[in-house]
MARBAZA-946240 format. One record per residue (C-alpha): residue number from 0; z, x, y. Coordinates in steps of 0.25 Angstrom, whole numbers, plus 5000, padded with zeros to 4 digits. Example, Ala and Ser with C-alpha at 12.3 -4.5 7.8 and 13.67 -1.06 7.14 Angstrom:
# residues 2
SITE   num     zz     xx     yy
SITE     0   5031   5049   4982
SITE     1   5029   5055   4996
//
This chain:
# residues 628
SITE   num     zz     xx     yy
SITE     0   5088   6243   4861
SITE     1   5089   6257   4857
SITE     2   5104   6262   4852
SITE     3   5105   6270   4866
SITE     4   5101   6262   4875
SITE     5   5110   6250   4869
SITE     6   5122   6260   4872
SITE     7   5119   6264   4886
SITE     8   5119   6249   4888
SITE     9   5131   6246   4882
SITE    10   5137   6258   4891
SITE    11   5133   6252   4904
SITE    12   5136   6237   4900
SITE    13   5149   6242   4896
SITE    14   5151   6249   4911
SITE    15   5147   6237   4916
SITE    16   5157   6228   4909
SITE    17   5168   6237   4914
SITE    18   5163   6237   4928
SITE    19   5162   6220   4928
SITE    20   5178   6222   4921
SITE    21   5183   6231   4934
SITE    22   5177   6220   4943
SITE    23   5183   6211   4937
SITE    24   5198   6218   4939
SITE    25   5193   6218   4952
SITE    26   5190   6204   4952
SITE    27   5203   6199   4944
SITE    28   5212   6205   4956
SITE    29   5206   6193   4964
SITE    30   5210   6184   4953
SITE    31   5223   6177   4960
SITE    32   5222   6171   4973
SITE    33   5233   6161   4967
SITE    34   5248   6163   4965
SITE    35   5247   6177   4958
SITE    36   5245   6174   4942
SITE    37   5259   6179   4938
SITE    38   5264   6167   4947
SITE    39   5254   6157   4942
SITE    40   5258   6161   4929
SITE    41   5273   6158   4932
SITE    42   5272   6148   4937
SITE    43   5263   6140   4926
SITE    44   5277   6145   4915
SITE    45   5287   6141   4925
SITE    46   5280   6127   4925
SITE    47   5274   6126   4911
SITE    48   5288   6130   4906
SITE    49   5295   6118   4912
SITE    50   5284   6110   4906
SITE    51   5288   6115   4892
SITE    52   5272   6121   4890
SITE    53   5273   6130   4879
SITE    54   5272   6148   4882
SITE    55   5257   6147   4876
SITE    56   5255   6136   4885
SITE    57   5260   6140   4897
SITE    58   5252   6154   4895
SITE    59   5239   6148   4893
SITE    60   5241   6140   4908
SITE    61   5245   6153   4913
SITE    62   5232   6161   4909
SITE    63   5224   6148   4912
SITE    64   5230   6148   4926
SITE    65   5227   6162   4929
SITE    66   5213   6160   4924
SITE    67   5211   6152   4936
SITE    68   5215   6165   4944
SITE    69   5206   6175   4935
SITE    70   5193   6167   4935
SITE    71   5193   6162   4950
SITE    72   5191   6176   4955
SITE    73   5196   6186   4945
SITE    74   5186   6185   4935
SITE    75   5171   6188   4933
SITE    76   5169   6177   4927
SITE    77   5174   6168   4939
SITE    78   5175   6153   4937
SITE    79   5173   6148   4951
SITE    80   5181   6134   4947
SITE    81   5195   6142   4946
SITE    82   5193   6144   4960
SITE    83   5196   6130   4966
SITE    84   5207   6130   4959
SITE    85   5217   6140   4967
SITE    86   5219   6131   4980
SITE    87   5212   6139   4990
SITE    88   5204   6134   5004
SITE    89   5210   6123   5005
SITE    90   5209   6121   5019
SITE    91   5221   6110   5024
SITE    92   5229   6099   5019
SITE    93   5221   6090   5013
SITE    94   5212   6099   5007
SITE    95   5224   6103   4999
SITE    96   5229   6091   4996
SITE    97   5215   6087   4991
SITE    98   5213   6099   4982
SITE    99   5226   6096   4974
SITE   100   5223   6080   4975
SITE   101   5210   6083   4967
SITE   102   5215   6093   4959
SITE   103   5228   6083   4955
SITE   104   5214   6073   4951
SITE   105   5207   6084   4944
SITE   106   5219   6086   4936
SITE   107   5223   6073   4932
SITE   108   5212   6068   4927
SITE   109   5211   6082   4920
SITE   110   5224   6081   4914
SITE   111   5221   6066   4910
SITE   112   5207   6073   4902
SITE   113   5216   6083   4894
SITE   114   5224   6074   4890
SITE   115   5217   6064   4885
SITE   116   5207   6075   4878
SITE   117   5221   6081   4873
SITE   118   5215   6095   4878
SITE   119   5227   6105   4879
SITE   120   5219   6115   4884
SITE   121   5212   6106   4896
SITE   122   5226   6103   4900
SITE   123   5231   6117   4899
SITE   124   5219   6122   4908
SITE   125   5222   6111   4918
SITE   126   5235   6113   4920
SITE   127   5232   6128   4921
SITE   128   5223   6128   4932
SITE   129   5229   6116   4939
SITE   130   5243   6122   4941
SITE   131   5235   6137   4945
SITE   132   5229   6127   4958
SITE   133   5240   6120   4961
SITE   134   5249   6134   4960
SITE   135   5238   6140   4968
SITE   136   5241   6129   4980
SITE   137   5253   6135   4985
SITE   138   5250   6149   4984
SITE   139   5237   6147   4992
SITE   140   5240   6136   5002
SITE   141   5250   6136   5015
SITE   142   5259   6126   5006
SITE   143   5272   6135   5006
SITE   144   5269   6139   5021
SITE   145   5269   6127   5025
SITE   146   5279   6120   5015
SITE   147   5291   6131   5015
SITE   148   5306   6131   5012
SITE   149   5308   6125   5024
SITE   150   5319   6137   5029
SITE   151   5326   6139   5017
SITE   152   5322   6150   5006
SITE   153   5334   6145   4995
SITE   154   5325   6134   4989
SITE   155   5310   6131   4986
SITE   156   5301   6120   4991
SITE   157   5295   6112   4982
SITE   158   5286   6102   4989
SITE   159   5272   6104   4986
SITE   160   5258   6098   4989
SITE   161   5261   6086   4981
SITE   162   5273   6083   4990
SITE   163   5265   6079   5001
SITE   164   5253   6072   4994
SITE   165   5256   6059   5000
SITE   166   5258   6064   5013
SITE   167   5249   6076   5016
SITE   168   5248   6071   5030
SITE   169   5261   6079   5033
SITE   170   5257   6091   5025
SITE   171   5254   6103   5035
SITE   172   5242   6111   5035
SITE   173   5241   6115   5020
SITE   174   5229   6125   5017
SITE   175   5226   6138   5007
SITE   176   5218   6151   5007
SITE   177   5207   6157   5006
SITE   178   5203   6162   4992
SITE   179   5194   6173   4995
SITE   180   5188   6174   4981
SITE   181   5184   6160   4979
SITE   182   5170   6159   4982
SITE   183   5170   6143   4980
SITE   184   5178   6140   4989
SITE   185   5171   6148   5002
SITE   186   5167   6136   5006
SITE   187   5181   6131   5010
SITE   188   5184   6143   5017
SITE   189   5190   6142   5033
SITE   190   5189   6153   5044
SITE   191   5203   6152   5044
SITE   192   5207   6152   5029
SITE   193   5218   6161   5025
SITE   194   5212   6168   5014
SITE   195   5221   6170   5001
SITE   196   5225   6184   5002
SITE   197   5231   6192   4993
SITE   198   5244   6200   4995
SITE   199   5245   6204   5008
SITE   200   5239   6192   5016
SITE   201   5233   6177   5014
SITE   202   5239   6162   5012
SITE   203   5241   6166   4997
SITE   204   5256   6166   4991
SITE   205   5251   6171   4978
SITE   206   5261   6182   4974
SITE   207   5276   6184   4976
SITE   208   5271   6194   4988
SITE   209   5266   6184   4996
SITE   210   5275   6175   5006
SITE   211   5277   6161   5002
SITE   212   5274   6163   4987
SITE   213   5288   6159   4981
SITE   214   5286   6144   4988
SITE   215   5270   6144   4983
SITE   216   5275   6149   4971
SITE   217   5287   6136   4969
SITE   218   5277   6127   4977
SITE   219   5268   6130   4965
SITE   220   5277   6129   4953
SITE   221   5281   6115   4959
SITE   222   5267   6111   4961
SITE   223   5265   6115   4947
SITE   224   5277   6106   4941
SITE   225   5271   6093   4948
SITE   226   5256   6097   4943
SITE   227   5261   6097   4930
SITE   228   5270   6086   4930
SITE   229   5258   6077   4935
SITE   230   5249   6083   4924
SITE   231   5260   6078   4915
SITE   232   5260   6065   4920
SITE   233   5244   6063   4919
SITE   234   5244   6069   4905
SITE   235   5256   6059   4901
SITE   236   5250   6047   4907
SITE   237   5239   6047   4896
SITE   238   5247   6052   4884
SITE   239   5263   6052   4887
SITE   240   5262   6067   4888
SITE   241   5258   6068   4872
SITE   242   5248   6079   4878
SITE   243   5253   6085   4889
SITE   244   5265   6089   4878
SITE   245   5257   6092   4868
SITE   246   5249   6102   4878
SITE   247   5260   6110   4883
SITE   248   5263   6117   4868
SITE   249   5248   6117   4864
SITE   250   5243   6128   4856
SITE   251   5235   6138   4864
SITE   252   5228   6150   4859
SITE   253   5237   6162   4862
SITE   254   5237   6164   4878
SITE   255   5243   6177   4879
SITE   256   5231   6187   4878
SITE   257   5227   6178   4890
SITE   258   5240   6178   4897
SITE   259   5244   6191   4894
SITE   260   5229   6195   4902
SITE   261   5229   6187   4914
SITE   262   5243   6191   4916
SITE   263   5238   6206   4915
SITE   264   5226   6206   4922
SITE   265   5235   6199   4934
SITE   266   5245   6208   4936
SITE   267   5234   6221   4933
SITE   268   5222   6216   4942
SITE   269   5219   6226   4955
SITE   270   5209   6221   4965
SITE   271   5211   6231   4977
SITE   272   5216   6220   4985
SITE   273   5230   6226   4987
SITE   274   5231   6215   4974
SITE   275   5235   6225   4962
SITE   276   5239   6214   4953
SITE   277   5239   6200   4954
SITE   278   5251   6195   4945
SITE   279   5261   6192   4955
SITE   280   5257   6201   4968
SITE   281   5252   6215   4969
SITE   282   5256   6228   4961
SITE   283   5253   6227   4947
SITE   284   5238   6230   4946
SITE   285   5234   6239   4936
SITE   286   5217   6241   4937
SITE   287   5214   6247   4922
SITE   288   5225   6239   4916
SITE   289   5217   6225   4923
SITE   290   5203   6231   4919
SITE   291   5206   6232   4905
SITE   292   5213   6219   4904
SITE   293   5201   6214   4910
SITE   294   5194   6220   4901
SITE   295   5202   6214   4889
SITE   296   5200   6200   4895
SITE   297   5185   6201   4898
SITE   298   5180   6206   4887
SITE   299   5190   6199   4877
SITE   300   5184   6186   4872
SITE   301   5191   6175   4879
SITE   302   5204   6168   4875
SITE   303   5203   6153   4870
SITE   304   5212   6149   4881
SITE   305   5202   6156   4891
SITE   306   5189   6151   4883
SITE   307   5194   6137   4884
SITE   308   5196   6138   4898
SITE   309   5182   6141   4900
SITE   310   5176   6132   4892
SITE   311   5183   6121   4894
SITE   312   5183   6121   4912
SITE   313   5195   6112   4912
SITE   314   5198   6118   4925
SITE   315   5184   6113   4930
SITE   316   5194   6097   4930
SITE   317   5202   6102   4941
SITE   318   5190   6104   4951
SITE   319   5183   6092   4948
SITE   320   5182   6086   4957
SITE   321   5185   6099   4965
SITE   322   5195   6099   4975
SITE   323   5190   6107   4985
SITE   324   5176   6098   4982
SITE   325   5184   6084   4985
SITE   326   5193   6090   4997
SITE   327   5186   6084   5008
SITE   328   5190   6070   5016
SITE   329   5179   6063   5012
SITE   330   5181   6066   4996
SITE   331   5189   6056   4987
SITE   332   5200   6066   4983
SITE   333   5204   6070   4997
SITE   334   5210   6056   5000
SITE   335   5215   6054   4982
SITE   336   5227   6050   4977
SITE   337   5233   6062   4971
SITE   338   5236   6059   4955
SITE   339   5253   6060   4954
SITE   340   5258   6072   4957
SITE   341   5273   6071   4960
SITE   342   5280   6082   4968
SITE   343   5291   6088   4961
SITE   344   5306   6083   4962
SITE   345   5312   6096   4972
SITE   346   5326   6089   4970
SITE   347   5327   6093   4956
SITE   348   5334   6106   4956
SITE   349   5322   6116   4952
SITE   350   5325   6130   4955
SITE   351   5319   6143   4956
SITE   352   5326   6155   4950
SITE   353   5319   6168   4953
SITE   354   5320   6183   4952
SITE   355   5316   6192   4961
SITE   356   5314   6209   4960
SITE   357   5316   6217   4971
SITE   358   5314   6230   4967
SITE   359   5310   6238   4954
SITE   360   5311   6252   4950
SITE   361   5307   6262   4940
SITE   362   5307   6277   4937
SITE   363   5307   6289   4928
SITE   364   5314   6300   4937
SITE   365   5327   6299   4937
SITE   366   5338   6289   4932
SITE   367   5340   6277   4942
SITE   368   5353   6275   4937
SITE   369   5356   6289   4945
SITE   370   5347   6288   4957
SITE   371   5353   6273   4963
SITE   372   5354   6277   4975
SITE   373   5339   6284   4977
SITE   374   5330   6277   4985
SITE   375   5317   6274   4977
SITE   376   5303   6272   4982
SITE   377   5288   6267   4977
SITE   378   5285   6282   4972
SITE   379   5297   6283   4963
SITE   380   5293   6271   4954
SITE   381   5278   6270   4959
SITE   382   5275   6276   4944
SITE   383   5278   6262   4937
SITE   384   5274   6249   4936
SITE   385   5285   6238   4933
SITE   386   5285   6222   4932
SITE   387   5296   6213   4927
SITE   388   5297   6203   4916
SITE   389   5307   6193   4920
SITE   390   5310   6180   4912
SITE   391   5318   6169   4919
SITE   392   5322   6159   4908
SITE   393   5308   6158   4900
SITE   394   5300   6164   4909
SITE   395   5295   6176   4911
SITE   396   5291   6182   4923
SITE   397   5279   6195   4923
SITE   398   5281   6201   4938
SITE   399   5272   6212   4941
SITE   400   5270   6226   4939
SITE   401   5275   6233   4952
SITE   402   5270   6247   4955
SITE   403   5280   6257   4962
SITE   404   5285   6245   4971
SITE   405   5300   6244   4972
SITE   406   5301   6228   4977
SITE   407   5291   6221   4970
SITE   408   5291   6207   4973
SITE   409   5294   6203   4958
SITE   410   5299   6186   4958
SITE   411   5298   6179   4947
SITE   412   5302   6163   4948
SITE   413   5306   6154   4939
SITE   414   5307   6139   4942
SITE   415   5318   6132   4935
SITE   416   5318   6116   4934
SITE   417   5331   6107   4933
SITE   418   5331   6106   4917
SITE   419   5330   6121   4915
SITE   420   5344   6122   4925
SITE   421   5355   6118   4914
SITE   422   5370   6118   4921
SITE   423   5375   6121   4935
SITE   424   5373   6134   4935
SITE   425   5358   6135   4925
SITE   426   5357   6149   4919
SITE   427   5343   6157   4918
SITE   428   5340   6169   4908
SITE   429   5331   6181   4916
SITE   430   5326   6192   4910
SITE   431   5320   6204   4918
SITE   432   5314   6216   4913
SITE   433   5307   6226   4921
SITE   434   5294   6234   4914
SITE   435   5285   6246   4915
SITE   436   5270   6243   4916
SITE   437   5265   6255   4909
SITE   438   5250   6258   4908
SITE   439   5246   6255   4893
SITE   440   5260   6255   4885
SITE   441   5267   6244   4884
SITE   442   5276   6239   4897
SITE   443   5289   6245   4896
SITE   444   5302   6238   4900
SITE   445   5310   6245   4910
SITE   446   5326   6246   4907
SITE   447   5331   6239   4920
SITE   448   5346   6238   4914
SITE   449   5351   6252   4910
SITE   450   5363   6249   4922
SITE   451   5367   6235   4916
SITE   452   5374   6236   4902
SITE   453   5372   6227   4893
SITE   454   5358   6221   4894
SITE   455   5352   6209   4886
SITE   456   5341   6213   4885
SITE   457   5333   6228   4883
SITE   458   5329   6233   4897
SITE   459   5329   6220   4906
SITE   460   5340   6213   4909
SITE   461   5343   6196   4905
SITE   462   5350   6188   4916
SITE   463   5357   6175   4915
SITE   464   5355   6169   4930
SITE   465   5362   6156   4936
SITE   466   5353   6149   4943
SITE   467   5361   6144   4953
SITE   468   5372   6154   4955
SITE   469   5362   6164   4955
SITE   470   5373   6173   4945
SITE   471   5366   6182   4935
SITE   472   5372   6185   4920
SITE   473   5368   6193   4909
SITE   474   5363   6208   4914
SITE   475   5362   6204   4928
SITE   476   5377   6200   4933
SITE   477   5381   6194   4947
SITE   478   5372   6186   4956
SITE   479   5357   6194   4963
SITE   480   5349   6183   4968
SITE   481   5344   6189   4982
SITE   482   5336   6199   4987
SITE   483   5349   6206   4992
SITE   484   5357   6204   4981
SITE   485   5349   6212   4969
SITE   486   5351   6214   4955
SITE   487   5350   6230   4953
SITE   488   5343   6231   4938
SITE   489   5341   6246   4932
SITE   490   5339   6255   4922
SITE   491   5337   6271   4921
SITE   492   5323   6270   4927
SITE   493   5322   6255   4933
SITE   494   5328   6246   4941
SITE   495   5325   6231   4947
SITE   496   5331   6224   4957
SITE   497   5329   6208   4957
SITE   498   5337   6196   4959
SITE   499   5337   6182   4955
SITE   500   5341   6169   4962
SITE   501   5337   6154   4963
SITE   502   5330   6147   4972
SITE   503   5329   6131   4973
SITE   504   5317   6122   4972
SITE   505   5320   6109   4982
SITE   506   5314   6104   4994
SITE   507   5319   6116   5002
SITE   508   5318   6107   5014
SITE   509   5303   6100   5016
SITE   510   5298   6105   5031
SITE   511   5286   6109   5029
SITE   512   5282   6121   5039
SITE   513   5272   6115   5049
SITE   514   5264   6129   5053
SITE   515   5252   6136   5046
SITE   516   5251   6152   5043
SITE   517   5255   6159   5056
SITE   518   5266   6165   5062
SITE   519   5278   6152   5060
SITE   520   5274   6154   5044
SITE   521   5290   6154   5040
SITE   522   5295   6165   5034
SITE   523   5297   6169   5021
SITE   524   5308   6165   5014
SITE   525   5317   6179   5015
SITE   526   5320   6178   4997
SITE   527   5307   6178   4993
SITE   528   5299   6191   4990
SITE   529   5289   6190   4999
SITE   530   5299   6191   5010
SITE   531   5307   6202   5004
SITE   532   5296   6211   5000
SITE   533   5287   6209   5012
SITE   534   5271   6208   5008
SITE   535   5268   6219   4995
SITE   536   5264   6232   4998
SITE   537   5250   6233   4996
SITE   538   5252   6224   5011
SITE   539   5254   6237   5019
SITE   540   5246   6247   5021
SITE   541   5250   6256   5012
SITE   542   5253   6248   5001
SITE   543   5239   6244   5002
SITE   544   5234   6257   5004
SITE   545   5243   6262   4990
SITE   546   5236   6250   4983
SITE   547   5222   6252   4987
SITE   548   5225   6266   4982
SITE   549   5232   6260   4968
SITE   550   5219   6250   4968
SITE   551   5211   6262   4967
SITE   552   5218   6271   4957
SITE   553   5218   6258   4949
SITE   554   5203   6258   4951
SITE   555   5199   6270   4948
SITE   556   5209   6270   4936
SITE   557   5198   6258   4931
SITE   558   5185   6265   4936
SITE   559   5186   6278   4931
SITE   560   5190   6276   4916
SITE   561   5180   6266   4915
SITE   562   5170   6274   4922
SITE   563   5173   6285   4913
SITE   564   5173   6280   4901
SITE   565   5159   6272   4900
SITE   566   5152   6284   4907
SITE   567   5156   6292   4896
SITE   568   5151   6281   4888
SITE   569   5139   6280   4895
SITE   570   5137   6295   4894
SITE   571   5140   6296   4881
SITE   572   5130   6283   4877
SITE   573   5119   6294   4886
SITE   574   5124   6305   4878
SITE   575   5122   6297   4865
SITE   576   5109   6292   4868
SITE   577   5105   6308   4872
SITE   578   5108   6313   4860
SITE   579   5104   6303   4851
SITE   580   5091   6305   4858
SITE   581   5092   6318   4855
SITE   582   5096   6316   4841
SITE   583   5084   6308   4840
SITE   584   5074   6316   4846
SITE   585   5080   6327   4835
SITE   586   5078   6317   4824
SITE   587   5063   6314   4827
SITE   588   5060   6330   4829
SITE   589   5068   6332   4815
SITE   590   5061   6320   4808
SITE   591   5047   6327   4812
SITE   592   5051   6340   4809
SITE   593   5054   6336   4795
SITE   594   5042   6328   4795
SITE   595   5034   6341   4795
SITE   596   5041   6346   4787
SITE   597   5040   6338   4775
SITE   598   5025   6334   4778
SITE   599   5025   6352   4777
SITE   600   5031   6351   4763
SITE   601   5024   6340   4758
SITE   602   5010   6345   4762
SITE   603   5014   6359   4756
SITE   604   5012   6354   4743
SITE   605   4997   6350   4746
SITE   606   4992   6362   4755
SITE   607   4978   6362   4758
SITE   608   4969   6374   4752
SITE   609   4964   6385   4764
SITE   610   4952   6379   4769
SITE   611   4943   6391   4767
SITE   612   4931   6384   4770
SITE   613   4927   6371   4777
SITE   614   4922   6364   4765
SITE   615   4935   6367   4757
SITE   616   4942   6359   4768
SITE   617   4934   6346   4765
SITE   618   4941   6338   4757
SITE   619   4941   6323   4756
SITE   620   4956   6319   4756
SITE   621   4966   6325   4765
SITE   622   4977   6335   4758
SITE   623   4988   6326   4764
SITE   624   4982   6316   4755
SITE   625   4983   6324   4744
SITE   626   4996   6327   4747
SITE   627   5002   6313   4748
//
């Protein structure tokens, strides 16, 4: 292949690279029809933590739970098996009850292989996908509508699925969604199956904006604790818990890159579905910042904790048998003894200590410290992008980038078990700091205490809180732990407003609500956000009509510098070829020319005599032989 034509060829696979990485920024904005990956991700530290797993640990289930996420639909390279594994079109009770009865057997013996094979990674992977199924269970099915707090919002139900194993008879109608993106299971699908949804509408309780999702989201973190206790208990049965304790501080190659990646390309993905990130609700998509990143992760070779994962299949255990496959009345799972999975003590004092934002500000106009009393609006701070980092004891707490919107729905839960209460009255250190997202630079830290003398710490502010008299020490002082009752932070340019109260884990009363989906659907409880914020704005008509416009922007801000640049490549490759064509066609007539020339010179020397008559012309060799 000549030199030119390799280079156009280049140019135009090049163009088509780019153009399959755009779809697949597309394609990653469908990743999450599952609790949104910020909440899945604090969900598996809350619980890892409490187990005493180690950080590289607890990070590697992390990414490993979001991949079940990314390569369901999110990916090019989709593996069709992640997609059985999110609880969806399961279509009543029993089917529900079989799908985690077959799973609980899938798992078992899966865990009994690991550990005999002493393969930490196996257990790791299994664990990982595992807890993102049974997570997934009470985001996607009627659970918390038809099990709620039972008329009272100052504690948390706790009773989950298996509660009721033994006595599913008096269980009501338990069903979930549709997914809309999981070709496999089409088949399963009912007229009157509620699809998923995303923000705005469907059975899903995904994200913090959706009604029901605090109870989904403590359904899920209890659901968790009695998988993993009952992982433990199979584990331990063969070995007395040598390898389970020897696998929670196993060394792992570095997780970060991957973390750092699948935590980043959540909160950027823009799909044009109203869904402008997908970390923890709407609002923090950012279309050239996925794309590259997606870029980054395609064409990077991938990690050992990725590569092991596809090599090895280990999620392939769970699904065999399949639990969809051995969900009908006349298969031997339907009617099985589920393996020992205890429900979860609700009597033992768990509680949930949670901070809530209300409100967040920033400007570069004029001092806020001098302008209290004005009333701000989107377009005064719809030039920046902020997000919070909050750490409540030792866990930190990413919420997401919120442009030009005032109430964001920011909630960040931490789940506190007996032991970690010490006294009557158990302290908690938080630390909150608000940032900038800026476009290339660093994030910057936003000064949220200029007002409160004497900070601890630069910028943010570090808070002592009592978990049960709800009083707060340190830079915050007195007691803000409603949404009427406030605590006021700022600086010269930004301001937050949040509180933090304490809600209990019990048994919140145990009458299950008898109805299905309608009209009699009790109301939300009034202290959780969905209930104070109302559905997000890209719900309405013109929020949605101000992020079609922001998905199109975003858009075009990919298209264009892409589309620029390679056609300049590819113009120039055209140039390149012309001229060198040219150069070469030059040469050739050079090279001739110079030919002549010398072939002149060197014939001078030899020239033939004037042919005065024909016979002087006869001669028997030729001059050009003579010459030579």
């Amino acid at each position: 292949m000549t030199r030119p034509l390799q280079l156009l060829l280049e140019q135009f696979q090049a163009l088509r690279m780019i153009w399959m990485m755009v779809m697949i920024v597309m394609m990653v904005g469908k990743e999450v029809e599952a609790f949104d990956t910020g909440h899945h991700e604090d969900l598996m530290a809350n619980i890892l933590m409490q187990f005493n797993f180690s950080q590289k640990i607890i990070e590697a289930t992390q990414v490993l739970n979001w991949v079940n996420d990314f390569y369901s639909i999110g990916s090019v390279a989709i593996i069709e098996d992640f997609q059985y594994l999110h609880c969806d079109a399961l279509r009543n009770t029993s089917e529900s009850v079989c799908y985690m009865k077959t799973i609980a057997q899938n798992m078992k013996r899966g865990v009994e292989q690991m550990t005999t094979q002493n393969d930490y990674f196996g257990m790791i992977s299994l664990l990982s996908f595992s807890l993102h199924a049974i997570q997934d269970f009470y985001t996607h099915s009627t659970w918390p509508e038809t099990h709620t707090r039972a008329g009272t919002c100052d504690c948390y139900r706790t009773d989950t699925l298996w509660a009721y194993m033994d006595n599913i008879s008096g269980l009501p109608d338990i069903f979930s969604d549709k997914c809309e993106g999981c070709p496999v299971l089409e088949s399963r699908f009912v007229p009157d199956m509620i699809p998923h949804g995303v923000y705005c509408d469907g059975l899903n309780k995904d994200s913090i904006v959706r009604p029901n999702h605090e109870e989904a989201y403590i359904y899920a973190y209890i659901a968790s604790l009695e998988w993993l206790f009952a992982c433990y208990s199979w584990s331990s049965a063969i070995d007395g818990g040598s390898f389970w304790n020897r696998m929670r501080v196993a060394e792992v190659d570095n997780p970060d890159r991957d973390w750092d990646t699948a935590r980043k390309i959540s909160l950027w993905v823009t799909d044009g579905r109203g869904a402008y990130g997908h970390w923890k609700g709407s609002g923090s998509g950012w279309a050239l910042k996925s794309l590259m990143k997606d870029l980054w992760w395609t064409l990077t070779p991938d990690s050992q904790l990725i590569k092991s994962m596809k090599e090895s299949k280990t999620y392939q255990i769970l699904l065999t048998p399949n639990p969809y496959d051995e969900c009908d009345p006349s298969s031997s799972y339907f009617n099985a003894t589920v393996p020992p999975i205890s429900s979860y003590n609700i009597t033992n004092g768990m509680k949930a200590v949670y901070v809530r934002t209300v409100e967040i500000f920033k400007t570069e106009e004029f001092d806020l410290t001098a302008n209290l009393s004005r009333n701000f609006t989107n377009a005064d701070a719809s030039a920046f992008s902020l997000y919070a980092r909050i750490t409540i004891a030792n866990q930190t707490y990413i919420e997401p980038t919120q442009k030009g919107i005032l109430r964001p729905y920011w909630t960040s839960i931490r789940v506190f078990q007996p032991y970690e209460l010490v006294g009557d009255d158990p302290t908690v250190t938080i630390d909150y700091f608000l940032y900038q997202e800026n476009s290339w630079n660093d994030d910057s830290v936003e000064d949220i205490h200029a007002l409160q003398k004497g900070s601890t710490i630069p910028s943010g502010l570090r808070m002592i809180y009592h978990i049960n008299s709800h009083e707060i020490e340190g830079d915050v002082q007195g007691v803000y732990d409603s949404y009427d009752n406030v605590y006021l932070a700022q600086g010269e340019l930004s301001y937050v407003k949040f509180y933090i109260t304490t809600v209990d884990l019990s048994s919140c009363g145990t009458d299950l609500y008898w109805g299905k989906l309608d009209a009699n659907t009790p109301p939300q409880c009034p202290n959780t956000a969905f209930a104070q914020n109302g559905l997000p704005r890209i719900c309405s008509v013109s929020g949605r009509a101000a992020a079609d416009k922001e998905f199109r922007n975003s858009i075009l801000a990919v298209v264009f510098p892409v589309g620029y640049f390679f056609l300049g490549g590819l113009l120039a490759a055209v140039f390149w070829c012309i001229s060198k064509r040219r150069k070469s066609n030059r040469t050739s007539e050079h090279d001739m020319a110079s030919a002549t020339l010398g072939l002149r010179r060197r014939l001078s020397f030899v020239a033939p005599p004037e042919l005065d008559t024909p016979e002087q012309g006869r001669r028997e060799t030729s001059p050009l032989l003579i010459a030579n």
